[in-house]
N, C-alpha and C positions, 0 to 999 in steps of 0.2 A: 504494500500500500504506500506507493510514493505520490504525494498529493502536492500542490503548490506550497513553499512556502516564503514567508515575508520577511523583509526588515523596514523599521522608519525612521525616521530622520537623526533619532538619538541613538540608533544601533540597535535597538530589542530586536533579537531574532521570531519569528513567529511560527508555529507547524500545529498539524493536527499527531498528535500523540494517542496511543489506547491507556487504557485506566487498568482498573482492576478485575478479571473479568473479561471473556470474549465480545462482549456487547454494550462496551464503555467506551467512547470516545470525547475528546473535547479538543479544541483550542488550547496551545500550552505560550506562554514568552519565556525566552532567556535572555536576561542583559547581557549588556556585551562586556563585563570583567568573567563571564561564566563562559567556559570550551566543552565542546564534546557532548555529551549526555548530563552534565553538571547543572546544577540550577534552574529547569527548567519547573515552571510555576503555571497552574489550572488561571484561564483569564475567565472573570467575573464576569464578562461583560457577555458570554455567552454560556449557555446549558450543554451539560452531559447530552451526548445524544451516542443513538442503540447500532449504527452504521460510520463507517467513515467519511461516506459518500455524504453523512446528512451533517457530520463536523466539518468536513471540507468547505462544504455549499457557506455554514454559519463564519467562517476563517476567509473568506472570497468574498462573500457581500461587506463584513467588517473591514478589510482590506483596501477593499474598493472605494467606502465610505470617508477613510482616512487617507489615504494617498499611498497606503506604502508601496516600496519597489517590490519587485521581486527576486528572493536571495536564491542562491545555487549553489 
């Protein structure tokens, strides 16, 4: 599951990550003093959802809303 993921203007990286459980997904940020798998944090500003396809969608509209690039 390789989905889009973001940075914005202050460096927070952005991805869809799984949770706990086959049918967890959400929106996760990591600032940028954190590498690798390291510090990555659930965003508040969107819901657990039971697909990735349906965290992706919620991580793409949020994206799009705020401006960020997209990271690779």
């Amino acid at each position: 599951m390789n989905g889009k993921k973001y940075i914005d203007s202050r460096g927070w990286k952005y991805r869809v990550m799984g949770g706990i459980g086959p049918d967890a997904f959400k929106a996760r940020y990591q600032k940028p003093e954190k590498q690798g798998d390291d510090g990555w944090k659930g965003l508040a500003a969107v819901p657990w959802r039971t697909t990735f396809e349906e965290a992706q969608a919620d991580l793409d509209r949020l994206a799009s809303e705020k401006g960020w690039k997209e990271w690779y």
